[in-house]
C-alpha positions in Angstrom: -0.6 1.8 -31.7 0.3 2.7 -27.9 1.8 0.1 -25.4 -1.0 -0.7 -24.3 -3.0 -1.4 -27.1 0.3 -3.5 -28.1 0.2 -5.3 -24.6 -3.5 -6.3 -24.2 -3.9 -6.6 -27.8 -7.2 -4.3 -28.2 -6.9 -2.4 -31.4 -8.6 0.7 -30.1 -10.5 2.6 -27.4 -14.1 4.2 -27.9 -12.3 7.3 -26.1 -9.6 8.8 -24.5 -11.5 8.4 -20.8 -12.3 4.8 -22.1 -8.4 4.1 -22.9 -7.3 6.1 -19.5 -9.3 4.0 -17.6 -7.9 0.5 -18.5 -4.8 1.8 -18.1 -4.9 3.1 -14.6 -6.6 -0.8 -14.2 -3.6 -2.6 -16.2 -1.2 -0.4 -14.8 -2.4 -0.7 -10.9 -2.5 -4.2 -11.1 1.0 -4.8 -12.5 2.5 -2.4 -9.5 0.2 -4.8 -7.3 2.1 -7.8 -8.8 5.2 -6.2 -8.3 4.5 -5.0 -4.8 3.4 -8.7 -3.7 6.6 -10.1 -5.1 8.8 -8.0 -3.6 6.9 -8.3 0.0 7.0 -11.9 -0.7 10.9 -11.8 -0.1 9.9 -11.0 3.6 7.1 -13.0 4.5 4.8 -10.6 4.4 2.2 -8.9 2.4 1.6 -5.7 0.8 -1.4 -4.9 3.0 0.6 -6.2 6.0 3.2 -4.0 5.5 1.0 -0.7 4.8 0.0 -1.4 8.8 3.3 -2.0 9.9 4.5 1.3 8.4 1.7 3.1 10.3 2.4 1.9 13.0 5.9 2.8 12.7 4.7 6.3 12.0 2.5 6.2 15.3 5.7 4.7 17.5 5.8 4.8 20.6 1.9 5.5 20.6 -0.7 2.7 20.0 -3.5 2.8 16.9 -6.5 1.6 17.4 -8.2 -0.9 14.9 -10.2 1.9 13.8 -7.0 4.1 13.4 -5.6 1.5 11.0 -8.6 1.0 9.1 -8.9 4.5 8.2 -4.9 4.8 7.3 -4.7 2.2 5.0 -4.4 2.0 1.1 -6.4 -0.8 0.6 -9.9 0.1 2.2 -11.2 -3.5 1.4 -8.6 -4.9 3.9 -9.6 -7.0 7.1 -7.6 -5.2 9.6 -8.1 -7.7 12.3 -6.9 -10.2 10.5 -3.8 -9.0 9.8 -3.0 -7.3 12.8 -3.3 -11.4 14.1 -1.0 -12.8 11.7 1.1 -9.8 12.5 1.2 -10.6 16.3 1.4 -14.5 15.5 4.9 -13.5 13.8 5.7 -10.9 16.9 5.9 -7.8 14.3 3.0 -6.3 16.7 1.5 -6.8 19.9 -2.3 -6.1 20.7 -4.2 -5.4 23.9 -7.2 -4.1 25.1 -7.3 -0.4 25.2 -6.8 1.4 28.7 -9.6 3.9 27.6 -11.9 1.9 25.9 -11.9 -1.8 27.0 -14.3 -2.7 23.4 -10.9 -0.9 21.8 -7.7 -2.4 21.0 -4.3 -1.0 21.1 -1.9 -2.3 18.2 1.7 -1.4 18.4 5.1 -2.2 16.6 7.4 -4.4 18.2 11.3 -4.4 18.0 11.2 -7.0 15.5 8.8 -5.5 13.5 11.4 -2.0 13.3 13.7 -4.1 12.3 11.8 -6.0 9.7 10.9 -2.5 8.4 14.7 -1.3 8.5 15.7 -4.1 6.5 12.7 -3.4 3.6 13.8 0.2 3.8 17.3 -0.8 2.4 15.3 -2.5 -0.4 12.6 -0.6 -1.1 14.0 1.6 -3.7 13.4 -1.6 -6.2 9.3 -0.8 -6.1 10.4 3.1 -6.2 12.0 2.4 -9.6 9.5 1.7 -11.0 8.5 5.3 -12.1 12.1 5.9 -13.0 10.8 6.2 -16.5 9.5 9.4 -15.7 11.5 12.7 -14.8 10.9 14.8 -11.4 8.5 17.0 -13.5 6.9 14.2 -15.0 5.9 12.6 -11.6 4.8 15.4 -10.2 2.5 15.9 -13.3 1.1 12.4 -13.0 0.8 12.9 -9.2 -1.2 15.8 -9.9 -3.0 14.3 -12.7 -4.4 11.3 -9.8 -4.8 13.8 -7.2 -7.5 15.8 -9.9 -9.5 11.8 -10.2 -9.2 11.3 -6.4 -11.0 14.7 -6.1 -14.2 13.3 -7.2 -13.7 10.0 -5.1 -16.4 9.6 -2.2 
């Protein structure tokens, strides 16, 4: 009986794609519950932090709404939402594009750096997570996704 069996207590799969696929599910959603506890630490969520990083990425330079839509990891996210929570806190600051007034420039503030510089010191806690796997083995599993992802659309 494999972990997983052992931890959702189902005595077998109907296949191998059939077993692979609840895992991906089990396992994504414990790294989820992990991510949200750690980001819970600094007041923030895991979805707020994916923009803030970015944005740290696009510092000095401004991303638009649309920019940040496309960049982040959870599609399903409502960007202009959190980019508002995010300026209510001062992590970012928003305005209307110089371009494109029905655009809107979002950029990183000094507090949200900071903020980020102070996860950065702890955010080899959510790296360990895969410490159960060697160099070789990551890679393998980061090829592994990267061979599913190429039939997403």
């Amino acid at each position: 009986m494999s972990n997983l069996e052992k931890l959702i207590t189902q005595k077998s799969f109907s296949n191998e794609y059939h077993k692979g696929l609840v895992s991906l599910i089990f396992v994504g959603n414990w790294l989820t519950s992990r991510h949200q506890q750690f980001f819970k630490n600094y007041d923030i969520t895991m979805q707020q932090f994916n923009i803030l990083r970015i944005l740290r990425g696009q510092h000095p330079q401004a991303a638009s709404i649309n920019v940040l839509k496309d960049r982040m990891l959870d599609k399903m996210s409502d960007v202009s939402r959190l980019v508002e929570r995010l300026r209510k806190t001062d992590l970012v600051e928003r305005k209307s594009s110089e371009l494109d007034r029905r655009s809107v420039d979002v950029r990183i503030t000094t507090k949200g750096l900071e903020l980020l510089n102070r996860i950065d010191e702890d955010i080899n806690q959510l790296e360990n997570t895969l410490k159960g796997l060697d160099e070789q083995e990551a890679a393998q599993l980061n090829h592994l996704l990267d061979k599913v992802l190429d039939h997403y659309s």
